[in-house]
C-alpha positions in Angstrom: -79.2 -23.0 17.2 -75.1 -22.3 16.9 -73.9 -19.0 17.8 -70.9 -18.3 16.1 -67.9 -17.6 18.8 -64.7 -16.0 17.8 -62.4 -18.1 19.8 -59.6 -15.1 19.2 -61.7 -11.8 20.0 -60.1 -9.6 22.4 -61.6 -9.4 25.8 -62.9 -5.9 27.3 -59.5 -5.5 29.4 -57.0 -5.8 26.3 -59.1 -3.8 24.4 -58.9 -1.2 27.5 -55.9 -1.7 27.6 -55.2 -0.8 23.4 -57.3 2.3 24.1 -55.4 3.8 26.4 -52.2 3.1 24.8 -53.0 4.2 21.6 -54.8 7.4 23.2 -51.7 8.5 25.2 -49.4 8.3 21.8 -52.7 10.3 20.4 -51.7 12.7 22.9 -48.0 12.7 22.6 -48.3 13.4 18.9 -51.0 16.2 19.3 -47.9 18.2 21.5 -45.2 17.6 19.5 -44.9 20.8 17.4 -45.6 20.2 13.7 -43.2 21.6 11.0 -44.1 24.8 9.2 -44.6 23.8 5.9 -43.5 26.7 3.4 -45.4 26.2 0.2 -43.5 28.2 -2.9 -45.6 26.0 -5.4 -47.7 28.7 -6.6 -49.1 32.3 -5.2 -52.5 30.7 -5.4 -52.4 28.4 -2.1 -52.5 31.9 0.3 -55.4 31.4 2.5 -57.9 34.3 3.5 -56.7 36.2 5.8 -59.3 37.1 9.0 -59.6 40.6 8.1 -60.7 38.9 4.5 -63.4 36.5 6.2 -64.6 39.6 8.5 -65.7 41.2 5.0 -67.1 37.9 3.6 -69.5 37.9 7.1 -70.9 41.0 6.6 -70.8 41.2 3.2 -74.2 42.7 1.4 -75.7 40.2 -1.1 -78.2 40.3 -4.0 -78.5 38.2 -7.1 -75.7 38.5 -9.4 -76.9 37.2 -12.5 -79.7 39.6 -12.4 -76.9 42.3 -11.2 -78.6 43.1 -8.1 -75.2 41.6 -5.3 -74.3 45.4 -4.3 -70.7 44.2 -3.5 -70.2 42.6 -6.9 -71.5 45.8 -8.7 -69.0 47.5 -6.2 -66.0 45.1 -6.9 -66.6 45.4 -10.5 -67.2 49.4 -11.0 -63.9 50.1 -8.7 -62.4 47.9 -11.1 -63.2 49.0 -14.3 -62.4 52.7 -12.8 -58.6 51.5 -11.5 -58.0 50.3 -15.3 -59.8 53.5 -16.9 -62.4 50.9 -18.7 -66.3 51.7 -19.2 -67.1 48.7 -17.0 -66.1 45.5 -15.4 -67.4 41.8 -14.9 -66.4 39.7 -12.1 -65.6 36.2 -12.5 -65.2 32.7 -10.6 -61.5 32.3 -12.0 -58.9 34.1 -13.9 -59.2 31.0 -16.8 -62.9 31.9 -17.6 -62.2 35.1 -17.3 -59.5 35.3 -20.6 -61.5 32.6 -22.2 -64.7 35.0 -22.0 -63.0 37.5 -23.3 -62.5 35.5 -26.4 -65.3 34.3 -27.1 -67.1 37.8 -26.6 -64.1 39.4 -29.4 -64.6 36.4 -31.6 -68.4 36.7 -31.5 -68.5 35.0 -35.6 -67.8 31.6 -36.4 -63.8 31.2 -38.0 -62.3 33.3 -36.1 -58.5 33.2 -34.7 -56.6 34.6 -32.4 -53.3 35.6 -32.2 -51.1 34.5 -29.5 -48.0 33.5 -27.5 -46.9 29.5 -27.7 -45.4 29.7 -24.0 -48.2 32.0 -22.8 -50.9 30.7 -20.2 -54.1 30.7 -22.0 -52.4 28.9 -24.9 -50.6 26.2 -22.1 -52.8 25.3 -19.1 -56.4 26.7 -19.9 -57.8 23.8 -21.8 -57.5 24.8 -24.5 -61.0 26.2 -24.1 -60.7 28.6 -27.2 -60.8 25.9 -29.7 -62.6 23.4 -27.8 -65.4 25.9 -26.7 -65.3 28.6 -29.1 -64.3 26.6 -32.1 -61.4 29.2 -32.3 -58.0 29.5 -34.5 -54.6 30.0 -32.5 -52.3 31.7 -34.2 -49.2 31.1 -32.0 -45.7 32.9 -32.0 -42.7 32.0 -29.8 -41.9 34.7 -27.4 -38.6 36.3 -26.3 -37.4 34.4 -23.8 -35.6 37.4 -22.4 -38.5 39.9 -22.1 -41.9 37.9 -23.0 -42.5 40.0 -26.1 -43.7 38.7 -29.4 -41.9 40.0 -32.9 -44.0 43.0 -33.8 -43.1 42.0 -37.6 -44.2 39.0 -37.1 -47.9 39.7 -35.0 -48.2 41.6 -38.2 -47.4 38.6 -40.9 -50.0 36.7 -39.1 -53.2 39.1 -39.1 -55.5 38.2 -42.2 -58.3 40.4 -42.4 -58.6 40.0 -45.9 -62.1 38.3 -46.4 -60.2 35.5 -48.5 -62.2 32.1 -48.4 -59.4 30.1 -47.4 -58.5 32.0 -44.0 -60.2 32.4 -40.7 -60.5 36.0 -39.8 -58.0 37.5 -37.2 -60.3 39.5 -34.6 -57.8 39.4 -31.7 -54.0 39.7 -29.9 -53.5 37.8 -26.6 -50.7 39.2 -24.3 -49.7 38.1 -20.7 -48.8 40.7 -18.3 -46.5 39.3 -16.1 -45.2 36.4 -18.4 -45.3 33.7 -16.4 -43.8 30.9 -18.2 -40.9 33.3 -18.4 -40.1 34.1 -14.9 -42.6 36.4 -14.4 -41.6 39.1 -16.2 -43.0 42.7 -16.7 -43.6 43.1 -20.8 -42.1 46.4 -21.9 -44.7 49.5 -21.9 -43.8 50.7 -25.5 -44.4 47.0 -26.5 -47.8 47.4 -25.5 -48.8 50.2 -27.1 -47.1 48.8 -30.4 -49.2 46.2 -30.1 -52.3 48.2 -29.6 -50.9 50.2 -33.0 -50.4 47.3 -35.1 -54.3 46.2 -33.7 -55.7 49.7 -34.4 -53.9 49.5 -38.2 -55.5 46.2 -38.9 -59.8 47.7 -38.8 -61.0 45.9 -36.0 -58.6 43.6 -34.9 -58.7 43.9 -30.7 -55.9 43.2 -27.7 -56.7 41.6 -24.7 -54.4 41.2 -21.8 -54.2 38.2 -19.4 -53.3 40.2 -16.3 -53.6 37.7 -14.1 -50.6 39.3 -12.2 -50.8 42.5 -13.3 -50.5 44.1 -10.3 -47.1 42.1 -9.9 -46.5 44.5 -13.0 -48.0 47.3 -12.1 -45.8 47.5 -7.9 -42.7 46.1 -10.1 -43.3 49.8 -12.5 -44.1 52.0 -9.8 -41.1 50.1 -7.4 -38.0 50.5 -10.1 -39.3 54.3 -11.1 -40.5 55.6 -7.9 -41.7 59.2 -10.0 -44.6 57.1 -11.9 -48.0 57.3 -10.4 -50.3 54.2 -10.6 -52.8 55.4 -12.9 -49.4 56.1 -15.0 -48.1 52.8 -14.3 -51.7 51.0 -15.0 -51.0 52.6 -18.4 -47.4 51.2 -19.2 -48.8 47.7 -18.0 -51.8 47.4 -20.5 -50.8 49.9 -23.1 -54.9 50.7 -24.4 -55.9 47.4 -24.5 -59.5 46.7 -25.7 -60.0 44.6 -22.2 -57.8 42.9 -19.3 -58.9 40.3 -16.9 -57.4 40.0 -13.6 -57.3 37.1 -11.3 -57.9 38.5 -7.2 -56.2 34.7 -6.2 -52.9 35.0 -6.9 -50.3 37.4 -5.4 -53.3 39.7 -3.8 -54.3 36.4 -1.8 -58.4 36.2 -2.3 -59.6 32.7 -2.0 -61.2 32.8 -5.7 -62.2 34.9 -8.3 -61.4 37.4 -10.4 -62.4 40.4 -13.1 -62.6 41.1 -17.0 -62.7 44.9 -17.9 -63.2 46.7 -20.9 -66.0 48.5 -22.7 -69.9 48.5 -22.3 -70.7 46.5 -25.3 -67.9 44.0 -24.8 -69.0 43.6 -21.4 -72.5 42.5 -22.4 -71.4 40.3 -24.5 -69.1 39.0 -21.6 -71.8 38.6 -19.2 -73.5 36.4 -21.4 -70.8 33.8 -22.4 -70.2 33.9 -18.8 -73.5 32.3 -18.2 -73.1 30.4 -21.3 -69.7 28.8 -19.7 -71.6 28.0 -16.2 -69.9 31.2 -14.3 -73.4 32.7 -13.6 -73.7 32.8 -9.8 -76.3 34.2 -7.4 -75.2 35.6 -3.6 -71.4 35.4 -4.7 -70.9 39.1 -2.8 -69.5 37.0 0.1 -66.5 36.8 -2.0 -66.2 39.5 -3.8 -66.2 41.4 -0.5 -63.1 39.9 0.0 -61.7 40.1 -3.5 -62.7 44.2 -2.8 -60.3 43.9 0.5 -57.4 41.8 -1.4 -57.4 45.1 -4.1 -58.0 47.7 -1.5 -55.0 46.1 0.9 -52.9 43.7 -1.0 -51.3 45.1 -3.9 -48.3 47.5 -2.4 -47.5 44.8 -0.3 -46.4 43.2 -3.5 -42.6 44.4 -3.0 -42.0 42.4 -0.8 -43.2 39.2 -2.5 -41.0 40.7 -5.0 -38.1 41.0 -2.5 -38.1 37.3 -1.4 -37.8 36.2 -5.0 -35.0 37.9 -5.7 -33.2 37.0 -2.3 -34.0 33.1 -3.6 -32.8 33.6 -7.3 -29.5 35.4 -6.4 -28.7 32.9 -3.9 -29.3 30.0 -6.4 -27.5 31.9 -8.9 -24.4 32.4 -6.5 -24.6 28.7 -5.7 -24.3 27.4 -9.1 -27.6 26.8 -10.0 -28.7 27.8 -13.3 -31.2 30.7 -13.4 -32.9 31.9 -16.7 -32.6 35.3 -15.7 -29.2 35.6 -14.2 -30.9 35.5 -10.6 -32.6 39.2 -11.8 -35.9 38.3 -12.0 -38.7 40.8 -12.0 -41.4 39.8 -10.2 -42.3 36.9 -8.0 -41.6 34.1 -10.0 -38.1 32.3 -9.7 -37.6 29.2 -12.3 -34.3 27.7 -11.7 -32.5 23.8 -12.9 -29.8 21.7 -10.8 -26.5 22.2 -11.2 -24.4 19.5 -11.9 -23.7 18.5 -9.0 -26.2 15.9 -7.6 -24.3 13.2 -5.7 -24.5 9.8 -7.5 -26.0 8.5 -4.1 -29.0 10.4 -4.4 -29.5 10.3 -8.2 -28.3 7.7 -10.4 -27.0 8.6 -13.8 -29.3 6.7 -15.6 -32.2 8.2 -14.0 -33.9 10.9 -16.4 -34.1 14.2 -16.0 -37.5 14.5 -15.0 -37.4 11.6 -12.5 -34.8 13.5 -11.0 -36.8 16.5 -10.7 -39.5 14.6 -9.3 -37.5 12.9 -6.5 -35.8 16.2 -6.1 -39.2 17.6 -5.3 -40.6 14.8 -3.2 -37.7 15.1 -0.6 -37.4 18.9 -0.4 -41.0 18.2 1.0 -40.6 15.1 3.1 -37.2 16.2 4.8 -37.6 20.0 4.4 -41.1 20.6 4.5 -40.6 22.6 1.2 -42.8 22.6 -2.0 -42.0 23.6 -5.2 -42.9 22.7 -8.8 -40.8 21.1 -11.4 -41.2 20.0 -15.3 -40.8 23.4 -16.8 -38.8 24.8 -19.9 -37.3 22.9 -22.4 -37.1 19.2 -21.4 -39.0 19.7 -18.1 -35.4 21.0 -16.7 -36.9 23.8 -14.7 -38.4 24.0 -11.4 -40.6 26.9 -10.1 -40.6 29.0 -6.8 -43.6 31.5 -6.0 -43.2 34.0 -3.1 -46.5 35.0 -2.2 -48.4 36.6 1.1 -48.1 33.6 3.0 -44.0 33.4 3.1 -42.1 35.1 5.4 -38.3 35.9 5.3 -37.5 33.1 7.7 -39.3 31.0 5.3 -37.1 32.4 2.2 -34.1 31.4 4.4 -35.2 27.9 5.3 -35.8 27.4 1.6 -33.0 28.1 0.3 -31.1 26.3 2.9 -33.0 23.1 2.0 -32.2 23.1 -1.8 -28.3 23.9 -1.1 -28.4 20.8 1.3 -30.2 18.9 -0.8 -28.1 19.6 -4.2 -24.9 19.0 -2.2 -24.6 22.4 -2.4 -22.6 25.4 0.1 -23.7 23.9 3.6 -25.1 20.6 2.6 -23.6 17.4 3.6 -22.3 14.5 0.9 -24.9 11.2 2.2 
């Protein structure tokens, strides 16, 4: 019998020898202090905070899909309450909550909807109504400057006529903050048009994606300091039929969110819900915390707000190009490179969204900053979202970083 030797295996001593090397440099690199990453890519990477996961371990459960979680029924009753609706459903995500919502208003086969072409549920939801609801979209462009669609032409585009040919309009889609548009607040008598033109049309609905709505509601109650929040809630959904809000975004819950409206509606909610897969059982873990994110979260807002503009203004007086003049409203900041980029770094060839994407990949590597990009017209915008998590010193490193990296005030020509 042949054993089979490796002539070149290591003996014990070297391989000692490579453990204790390689342990030290282990060591080394466990004490060298890491970079703070600052991640502006989206108010939905916050993570819970510990007074959030406090609530989550002594959270009160039940069933939820036989409505028996205490701190679900909680969640969604405070809820409905806070937006002067009948009741409230709560949700895995903000996407099934709007896409719920239209399949419980378009409850009939050919049925369409009306709604915005940059809007969110139209752009990066799947496309669920069509493809799960078998739904009609009805789309208009909106106003770039304030997120509104032509009332004139929400109108032109109702047909509740009962004509063969047509699909039967049962619903208006609105998104309150615009976030394709820089996060801006729509205008409250724009709302209640809306709601006008809906209530003219015999039972035509309007729901609201509010999946920053409390972005709207702090950005109201901020610029007019003599409007109360129930006034404010009010201007922001103008008597919608129902409004979903998402609890991950600026108010920093790990998941979830809520669709309000009436009793009926609701029913018929809760079971496309389940219909869609969102039934869940002992989920009052985190909707304990989603309870904490509305209860402690949403002033706190302003200063999300704050950092925003402090990035926009100082793009804006660096040359960069800024939809909104470097006034934006909320928390959102979409910005595009002036021209400026060093031939060094970029060569003229090089299209304009591989430019964005290398622009992105070495904020991050040499900066330790994210940000999105492939936005607007072209994929010519990039995207900053100030959220919980940011800190002023993390606005200021920021902002540093893209003026360096443009070749902009303070950066250095490579």
């Amino acid at each position: 019998m042949h054993r089979n030797v490796h002539r070149n295996a290591p003996s014990l001593a070297s391989i000692h020898r490579w453990y204790t090397n390689n342990s030290q440099n282990s060591t080394i690199s466990r004490n060298k202090p890491k970079r703070r990453i600052i991640d502006l890519r989206s108010d939905t990477v916050t993570q819970p905070t510990q007074s959030m996961l406090r609530c989550a371990l002594n959270a009160k459960t039940g069933d939820d899909v036989f409505c028996e979680d205490p701190s679900v029924l909680h969640l969604e009753e405070r809820t409905a309450d806070l937006f002067g609706m009948e009741a409230g459903l709560f949700v895995p995500t903000g996407t099934m909550s709007n896409l719920i919502s239209v399949l419980s208003h378009c409850d009939s086969r050919a049925s369409e909807i009306v709604i915005g072409a940059n809007s969110h549920m139209c752009l990066w939801e799947g496309g669920g109504a069509s493809n799960l609801g078998g739904i009609h979209t009805r789309q208009i462009v909106e106003n770039p400057n304030d997120g509104t669609m032509r009332l004139d032409a929400i109108r032109d585009l109702i047909r509740r006529d009962g004509d063969v040919h047509h699909p039967t309009t049962e619903l208006i889609c609105l998104e309150n903050t615009h976030n394709a548009l820089g996060g801006v607040v729509l205008p409250s008598q724009y709302l209640a048009n809306v709601r006008s033109i809906a209530d003219d049309m015999d039972g035509v609905k309007v729901h609201i994606d509010g999946a920053r709505i409390f972005n709207a509601l702090v950005a109201l109650t901020n610029d007019d300091v003599g409007v109360s929040s129930s006034a404010a809630i009010d201007m922001c959904t103008g008597g919608a039929h129902s409004v979903s809000v998402c609890l991950s975004k600026g108010l920093g819950a790990p998941l979830g969110g809520l669709l309000v409206g009436d009793i009926e509606f609701i029913r018929l909610a809760r079971r496309a819900r389940k219909r869609v897969g969102g039934g869940m059982r002992q989920v009052g873990v985190v909707a304990s915390m989603g309870t904490y994110a509305l209860e402690h979260h949403v002033d706190r807002l302003v200063e999300d707000h704050c950092r925003a503009k402090r990035i926009a203004r100082a793009l804006v007086d660096n040359g960069f190009i800024q939809p909104q003049g470097g006034n934006v409203s909320t928390n959102i900041v979409y910005f595009a490179l002036p021209q400026r980029i060093p031939p060094s770094r970029t060569s003229s060839h090089v299209t304009t969204m591989m430019q964005g994407k290398e622009f992105c990949e070495r904020l991050e590597r040499e900066y330790g900053v994210k940000i999105l990009w492939g936005f607007g017209e072209g994929g010519t915008l990039f995207r900053i979202v100030t959220h919980m998590d940011i800190l002023d010193d993390d606005v200021d490193t920021a902002i540093e970083a893209i003026l360096q990296l443009s070749g902009g005030e303070g950066g250095t020509e490579d």
